[in-house]
C-alpha distance (Angstrom), angle and dihedral (degrees) to the residues before:
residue distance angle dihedral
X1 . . .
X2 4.11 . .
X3 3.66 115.0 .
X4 4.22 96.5 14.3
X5 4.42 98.8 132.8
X6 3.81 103.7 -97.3
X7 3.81 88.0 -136.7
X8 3.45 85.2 69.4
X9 3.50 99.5 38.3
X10 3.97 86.3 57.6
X11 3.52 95.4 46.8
X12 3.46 102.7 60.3
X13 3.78 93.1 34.7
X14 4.06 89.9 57.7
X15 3.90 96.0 34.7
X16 3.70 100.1 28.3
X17 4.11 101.2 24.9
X18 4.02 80.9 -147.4
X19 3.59 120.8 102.4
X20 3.86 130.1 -127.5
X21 3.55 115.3 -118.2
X22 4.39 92.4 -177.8
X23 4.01 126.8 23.0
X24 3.78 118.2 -174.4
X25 3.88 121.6 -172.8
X26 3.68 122.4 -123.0
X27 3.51 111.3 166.8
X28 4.25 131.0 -6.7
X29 3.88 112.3 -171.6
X30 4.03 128.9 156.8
X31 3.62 94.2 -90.5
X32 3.98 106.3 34.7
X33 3.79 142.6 11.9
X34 3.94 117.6 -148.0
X35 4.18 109.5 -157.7
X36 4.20 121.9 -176.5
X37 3.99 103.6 -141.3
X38 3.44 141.9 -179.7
X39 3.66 130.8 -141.9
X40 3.75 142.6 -127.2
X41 3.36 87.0 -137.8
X42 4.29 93.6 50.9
X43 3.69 94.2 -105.5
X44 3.68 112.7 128.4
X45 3.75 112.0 -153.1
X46 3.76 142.2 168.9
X47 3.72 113.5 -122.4
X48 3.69 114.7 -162.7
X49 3.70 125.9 -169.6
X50 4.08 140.5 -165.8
X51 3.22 128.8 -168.5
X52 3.71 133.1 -125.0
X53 3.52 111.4 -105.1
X54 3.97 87.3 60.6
X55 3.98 123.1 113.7
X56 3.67 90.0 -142.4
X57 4.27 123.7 44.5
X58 3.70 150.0 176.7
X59 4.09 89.9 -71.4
X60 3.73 95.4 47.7
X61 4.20 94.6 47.9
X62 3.86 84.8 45.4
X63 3.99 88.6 52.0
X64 3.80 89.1 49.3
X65 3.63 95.6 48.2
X66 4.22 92.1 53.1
X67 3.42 87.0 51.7
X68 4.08 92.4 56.5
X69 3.63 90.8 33.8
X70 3.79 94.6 88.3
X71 3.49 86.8 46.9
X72 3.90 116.4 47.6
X73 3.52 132.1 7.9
X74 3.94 114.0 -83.3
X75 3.76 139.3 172.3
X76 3.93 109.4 -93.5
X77 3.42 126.4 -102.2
X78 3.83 115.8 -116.3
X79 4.10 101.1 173.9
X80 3.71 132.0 -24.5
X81 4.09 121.1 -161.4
X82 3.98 156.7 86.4
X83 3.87 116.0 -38.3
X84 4.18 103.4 -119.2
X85 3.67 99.7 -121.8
X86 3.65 97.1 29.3
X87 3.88 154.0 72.3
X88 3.84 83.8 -132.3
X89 4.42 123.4 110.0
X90 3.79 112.1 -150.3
X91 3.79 124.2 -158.8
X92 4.08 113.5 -162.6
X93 4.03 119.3 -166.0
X94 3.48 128.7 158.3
X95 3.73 120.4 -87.1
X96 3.76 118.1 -102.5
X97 3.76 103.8 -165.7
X98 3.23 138.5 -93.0
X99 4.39 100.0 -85.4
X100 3.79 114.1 94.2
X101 3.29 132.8 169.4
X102 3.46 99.5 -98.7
X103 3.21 94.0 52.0
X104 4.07 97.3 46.7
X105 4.18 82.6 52.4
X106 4.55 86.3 57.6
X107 3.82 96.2 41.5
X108 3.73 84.8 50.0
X109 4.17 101.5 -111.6
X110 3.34 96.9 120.9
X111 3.94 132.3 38.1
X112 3.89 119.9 -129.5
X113 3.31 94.1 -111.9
X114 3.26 101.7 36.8
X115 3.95 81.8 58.5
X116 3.72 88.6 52.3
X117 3.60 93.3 59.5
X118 3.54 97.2 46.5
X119 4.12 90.7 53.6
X120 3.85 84.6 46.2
X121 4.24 90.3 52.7
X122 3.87 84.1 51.7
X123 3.62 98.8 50.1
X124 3.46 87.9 57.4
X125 3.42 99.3 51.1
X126 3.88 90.1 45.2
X127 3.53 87.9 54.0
X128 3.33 108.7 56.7
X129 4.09 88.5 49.4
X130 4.20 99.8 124.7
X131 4.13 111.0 -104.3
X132 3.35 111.3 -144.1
X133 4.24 109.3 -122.1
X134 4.03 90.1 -118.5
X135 3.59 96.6 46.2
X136 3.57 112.9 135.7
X137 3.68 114.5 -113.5
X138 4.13 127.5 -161.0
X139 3.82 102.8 -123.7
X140 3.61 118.1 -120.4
X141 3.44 92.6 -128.1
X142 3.83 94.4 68.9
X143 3.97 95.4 55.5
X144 4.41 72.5 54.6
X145 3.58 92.0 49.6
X146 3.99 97.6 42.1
X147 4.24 93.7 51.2
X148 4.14 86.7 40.6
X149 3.89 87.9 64.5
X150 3.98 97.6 31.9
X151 3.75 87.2 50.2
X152 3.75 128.9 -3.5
X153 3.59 110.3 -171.1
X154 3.96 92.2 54.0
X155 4.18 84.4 70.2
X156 3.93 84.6 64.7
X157 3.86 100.1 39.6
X158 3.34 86.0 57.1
X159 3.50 113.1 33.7
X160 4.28 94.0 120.2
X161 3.87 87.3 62.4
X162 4.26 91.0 44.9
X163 3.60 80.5 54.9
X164 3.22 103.1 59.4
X165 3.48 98.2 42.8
X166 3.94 82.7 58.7
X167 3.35 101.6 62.8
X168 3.76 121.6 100.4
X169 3.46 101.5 -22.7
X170 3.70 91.5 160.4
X171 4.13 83.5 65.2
X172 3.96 90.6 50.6
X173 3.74 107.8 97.9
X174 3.97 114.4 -129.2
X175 3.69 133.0 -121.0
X176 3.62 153.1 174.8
X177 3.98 97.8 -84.4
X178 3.71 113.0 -170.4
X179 3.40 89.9 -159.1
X180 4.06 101.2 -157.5
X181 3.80 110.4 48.2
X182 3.59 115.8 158.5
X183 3.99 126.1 141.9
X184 3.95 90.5 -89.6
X185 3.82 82.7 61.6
X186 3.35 104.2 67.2
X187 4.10 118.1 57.7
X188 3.69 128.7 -149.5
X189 3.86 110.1 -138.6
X190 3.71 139.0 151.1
X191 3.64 140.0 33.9
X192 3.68 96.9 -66.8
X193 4.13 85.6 50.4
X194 3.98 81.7 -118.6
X195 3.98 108.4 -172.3
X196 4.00 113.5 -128.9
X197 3.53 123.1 -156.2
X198 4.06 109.9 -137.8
X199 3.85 140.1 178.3
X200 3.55 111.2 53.9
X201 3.64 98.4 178.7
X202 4.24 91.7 121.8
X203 3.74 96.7 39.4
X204 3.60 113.2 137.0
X205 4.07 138.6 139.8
X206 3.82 107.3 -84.2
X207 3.39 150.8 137.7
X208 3.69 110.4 -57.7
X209 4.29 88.0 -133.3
X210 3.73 86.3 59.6
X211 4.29 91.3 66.7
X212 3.40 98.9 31.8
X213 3.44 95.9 51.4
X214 3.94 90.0 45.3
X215 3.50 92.5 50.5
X216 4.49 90.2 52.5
X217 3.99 78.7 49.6
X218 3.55 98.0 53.3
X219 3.74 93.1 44.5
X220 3.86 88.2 42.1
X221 3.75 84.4 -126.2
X222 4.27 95.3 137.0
X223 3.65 87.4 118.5
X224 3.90 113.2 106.0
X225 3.42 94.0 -109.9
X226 3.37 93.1 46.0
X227 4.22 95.7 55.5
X228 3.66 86.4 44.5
X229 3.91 95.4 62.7
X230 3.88 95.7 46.4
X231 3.67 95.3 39.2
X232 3.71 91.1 45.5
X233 4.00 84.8 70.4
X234 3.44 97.3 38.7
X235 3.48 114.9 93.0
X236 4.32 112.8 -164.9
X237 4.09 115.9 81.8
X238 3.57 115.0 -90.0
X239 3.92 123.5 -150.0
X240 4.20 97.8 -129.4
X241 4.03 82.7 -153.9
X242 3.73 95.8 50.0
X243 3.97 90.8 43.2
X244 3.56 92.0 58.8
X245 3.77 104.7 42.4
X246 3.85 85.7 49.0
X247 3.92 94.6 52.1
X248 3.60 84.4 52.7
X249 3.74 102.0 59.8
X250 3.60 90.4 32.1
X251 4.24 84.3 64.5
X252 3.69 89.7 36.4
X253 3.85 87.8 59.0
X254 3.99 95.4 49.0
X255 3.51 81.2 45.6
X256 3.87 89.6 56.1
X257 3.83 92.5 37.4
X258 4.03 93.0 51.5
X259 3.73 126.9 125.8
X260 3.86 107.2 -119.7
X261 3.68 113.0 -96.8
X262 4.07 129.9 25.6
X263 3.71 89.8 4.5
X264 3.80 95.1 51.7
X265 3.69 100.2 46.8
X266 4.21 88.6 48.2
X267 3.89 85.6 60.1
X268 3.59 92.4 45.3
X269 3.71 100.8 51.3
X270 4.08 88.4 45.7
X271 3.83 86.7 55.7
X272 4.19 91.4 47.3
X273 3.90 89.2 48.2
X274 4.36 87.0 49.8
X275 3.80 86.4 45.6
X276 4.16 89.1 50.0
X277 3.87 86.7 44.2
X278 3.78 100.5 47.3
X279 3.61 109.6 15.1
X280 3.84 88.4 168.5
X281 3.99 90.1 75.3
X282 3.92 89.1 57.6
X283 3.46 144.9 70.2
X284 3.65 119.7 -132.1
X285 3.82 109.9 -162.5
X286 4.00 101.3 -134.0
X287 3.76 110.3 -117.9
X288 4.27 106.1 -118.8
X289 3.62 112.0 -134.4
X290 3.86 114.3 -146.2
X291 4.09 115.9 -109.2
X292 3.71 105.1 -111.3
């Protein structure tokens, strides 16, 4: 057992009372770490873990994914809680395997489009999961907040898309947003290849624009092609104004988010070819010509 992480040793010792014999990382961020273990007991299991100083934790992502549960296929939750002996949540759910949809669409599996419509049959499913009238939901005006400081100027390029995103929200019906589908998201397991929608840790009541659109973004599907062949699955109206404007600052806020370098300048030319395609959710500074 030398060398397995000890947070994840204590986590499944406290939550579990079973000890991991292997731990594999999958992901380490700011806010979570996502580990692939196996048991003592022969279980494998993914053990994910947030730590304290973030707004949302273990509890809350376990919340979110009961909610769905009834809805779309997740992975099962084994135990949910505070790590004894530290300021860390842990959330425990069986392991899925290792085939995703993502990676189905590079090994050739799946089509593009065919994993476009599958994201948009999900959505729908997601989204018609019941939220409860005292759910908490993240304000829009923090995702405004969090891209201001990442990246100023981006609030007044695209101010016309802010706008309409502002208007009426109390007349914008509410759902169960996942808030971070992409085809690594979703897992294909079981004998009927059933696909499973995993990692809550955005989920929150919104507008169901806001996770379609992210989930177009994330495939880099914003083309009208591209919205066609997801929407063509998904089954709830869609405002085509609201779509837009949220694909917009969805790709504004990768942009913001982007490593310098190759990842940056990807994120940069996808919001130029939005701007070309939809000036209307821009703003073009006008160029001032010098008196003569």
């Amino acid at each position: 057992m030398t060398g397995l992480p000890p947070a994840v040793v204590r986590a499944c010792t406290s939550l579990l009372a079973v000890r991991p014999v292997t731990a594999e990382r999958l992901t380490i961020g700011n806010r979570t770490s996502v580990y692939r273990a196996g048991l003592a007991d022969g279980r494998a299991v993914v053990v994910k873990m947030y730590a304290a100083a973030t707004r949302r934790n273990a509890v809350t992502e376990a919340a979110a994914i009961r909610a769905a549960a009834g809805a779309v296929p997740t992975a099962r939750i084994l135990a949910a809680g505070r790590v004894k002996g530290t300021d860390l949540t842990a959330l425990i759910s069986e392991d899925l395997g290792r085939l995703t949809l993502g990676a189905a669409v590079r090994n050739g599996q799946i089509t593009t489009d065919r994993a476009l419509r599958d994201v948009g049959y999900l959505l729908g499913r997601l989204h018609r999961a019941p939220v409860a009238p005292r759910t908490p939901r993240r304000p829009f005006f923090d995702d405004v907040t969090s891209l201001r400081h990442r990246d100023a100027g981006a609030i007044g390029r695209i101010a016309p898309a802010l706008e309409v995103l502002s208007e009426a929200p109390a007349l914008v019906p509410l759902v169960w947003c996942h808030g971070d589908v992409h085809f690594d998201n979703i897992v294909i397991a079981g004998p009927g290849a059933t696909h499973h929608l995993i990692d809550f840790t955005d989920a929150t009541p919104g507008p169901r624009e806001a996770d379609v659109a992210q989930a177009l973004v994330m495939a880099h599907a914003v083309s009208v092609r591209g919205r066609l062949t997801l929407t063509s699955a998904y089954p709830l109206a869609l405002d085509d104004s609201r779509l837009t404007a949220w694909c917009v600052f969805h790709t504004a806020r990768c942009r913001a988010t982007a490593s310098s370098g190759d990842e940056r300048s990807r994120w940069t030319r996808r919001l130029a070819d939005l701007a070309h395609e939809h000036p209307r959710f821009f703003h073009t500074p006008r160029t001032v010509r010098s008196p003569r």
